[in-house]
N, C-alpha and C positions, 0 to 999 in steps of 0.2 A: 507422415510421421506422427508417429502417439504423442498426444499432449501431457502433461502431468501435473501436479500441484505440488506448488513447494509452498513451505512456510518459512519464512524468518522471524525469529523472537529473538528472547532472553535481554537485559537490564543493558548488554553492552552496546557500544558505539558502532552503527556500520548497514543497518537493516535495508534503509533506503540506498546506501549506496552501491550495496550486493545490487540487489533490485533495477536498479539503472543501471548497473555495470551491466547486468542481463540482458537488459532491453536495447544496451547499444550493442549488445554483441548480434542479439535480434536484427535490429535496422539495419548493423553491416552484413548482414543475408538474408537482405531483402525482405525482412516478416513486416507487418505493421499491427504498432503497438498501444495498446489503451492503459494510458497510465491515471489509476482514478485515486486521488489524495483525501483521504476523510481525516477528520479533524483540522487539519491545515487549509486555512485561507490567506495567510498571505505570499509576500512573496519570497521565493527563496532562488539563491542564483542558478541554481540545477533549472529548476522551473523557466527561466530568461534563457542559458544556453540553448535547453533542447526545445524551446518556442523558436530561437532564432536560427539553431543549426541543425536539428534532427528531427524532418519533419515525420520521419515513419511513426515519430511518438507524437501520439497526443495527448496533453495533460490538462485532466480539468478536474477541480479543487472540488471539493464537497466540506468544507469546513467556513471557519469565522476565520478574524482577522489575529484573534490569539489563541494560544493551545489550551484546552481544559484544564484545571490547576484544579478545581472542586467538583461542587456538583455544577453535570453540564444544564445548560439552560435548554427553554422549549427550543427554542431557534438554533442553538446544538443538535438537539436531537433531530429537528423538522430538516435542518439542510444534512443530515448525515443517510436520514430515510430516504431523500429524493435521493440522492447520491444512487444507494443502493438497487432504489427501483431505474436509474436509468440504466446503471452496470448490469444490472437483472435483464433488461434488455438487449444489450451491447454483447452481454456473452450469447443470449436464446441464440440470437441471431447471428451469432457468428463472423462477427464486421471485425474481427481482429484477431490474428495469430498468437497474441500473449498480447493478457489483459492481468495488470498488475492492482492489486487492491494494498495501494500503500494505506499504513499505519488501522486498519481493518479490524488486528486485534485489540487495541486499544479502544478503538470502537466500542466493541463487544465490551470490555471490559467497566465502561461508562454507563452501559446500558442502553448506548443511543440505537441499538440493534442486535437481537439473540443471537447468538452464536449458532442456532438453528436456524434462524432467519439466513447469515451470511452463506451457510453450508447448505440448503436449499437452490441459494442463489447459484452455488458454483455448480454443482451439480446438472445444472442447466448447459452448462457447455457442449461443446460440438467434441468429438474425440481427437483431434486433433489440435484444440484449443491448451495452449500450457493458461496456467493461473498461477500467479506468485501473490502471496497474503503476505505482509509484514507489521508488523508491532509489537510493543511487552507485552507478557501478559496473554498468550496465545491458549487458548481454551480449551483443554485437553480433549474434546468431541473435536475440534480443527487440527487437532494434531495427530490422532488417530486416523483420521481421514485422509489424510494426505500422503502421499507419496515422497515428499523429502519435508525434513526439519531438519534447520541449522540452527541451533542455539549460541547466539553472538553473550559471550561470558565477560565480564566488567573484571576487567582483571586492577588494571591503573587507568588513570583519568586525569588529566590538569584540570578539568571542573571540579575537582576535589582543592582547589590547592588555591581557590579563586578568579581561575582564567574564564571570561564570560567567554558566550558562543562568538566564534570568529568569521566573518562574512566571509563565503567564499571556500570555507574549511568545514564548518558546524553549519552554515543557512546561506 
């Protein structure tokens, strides 16, 4: 079966959830799956479920222990570069059926990795290999490239209203 690239963007609520809805639809037929998180190092409850109940995923952080708010720092940048050179490896090689590059554009968009750098990287896949990219901010050379974009649109929001993130719901 042909692999493909999808992207997930746009400001609204839902990028990473697509994204793992995917990957468990993956695992329940059988694929194993590479879920590589840039920017994000701590913990979030998705990350505990599918560590403890879905092992076709495996997921390992390429970020710090908070989201980038400014400028990111060397240590931003230095763990977001290893990220990419190990995924640079994980796709050549072809050790997984669908290898998800959460929050990827966002990356690009910090500057902790060109947008030619990441599309280099993908391009390394085996033809069978899907790739899902998600983050704001999606770089229109990533989105050209790709074979699917969903644009998740911010319509309403209770983070407008003062509701902080809710464990379990938002982390």
């Amino acid at each position: 079966m042909k692999g493909y690239i999808q992207v997930y963007t746009g400001n609204g609520k839902g990028k990473t959830t697509a994204a793992l809805g995917l990957a468990l639809r993956a695992a329940g037929a059988g694929k194993k799956i590479f879920f590589a998180q840039f920017v994000k190092g701590r913990i979030y409850s998705e990350t505990e479920a599918v560590k403890k109940y879905i092992p076709e995923i495996k997921i390992k952080q390429y970020g710090l222990e908070s989201f980038i708010l400014n400028t990111p720092t060397d240590r931003d940048i230095d763990a977001a570069r290893k990220g990419l050179s190990e995924v640079s490896l994980i796709i050549e090689k072809g050790l997984y059926d669908m290898v998800i590059l959460d929050e990827a554009s966002i990356a690009v968009f910090f500057n902790l990795f060109s947008s030619s750098e990441l599309i280099d990287v993908i391009k390394k896949k085996k033809p069978e290999t899907e790739i899902v990219v998600t983050g704001r901010h999606a770089p229109a050379e990533l989105i050209e490239f790709a074979d699917l974009v969903t644009e998740m649109k911010d319509i309403k929001h209770y983070y407008t209203k003062g509701v902080e993130a809710r464990k379990g719901i938002e982390y």
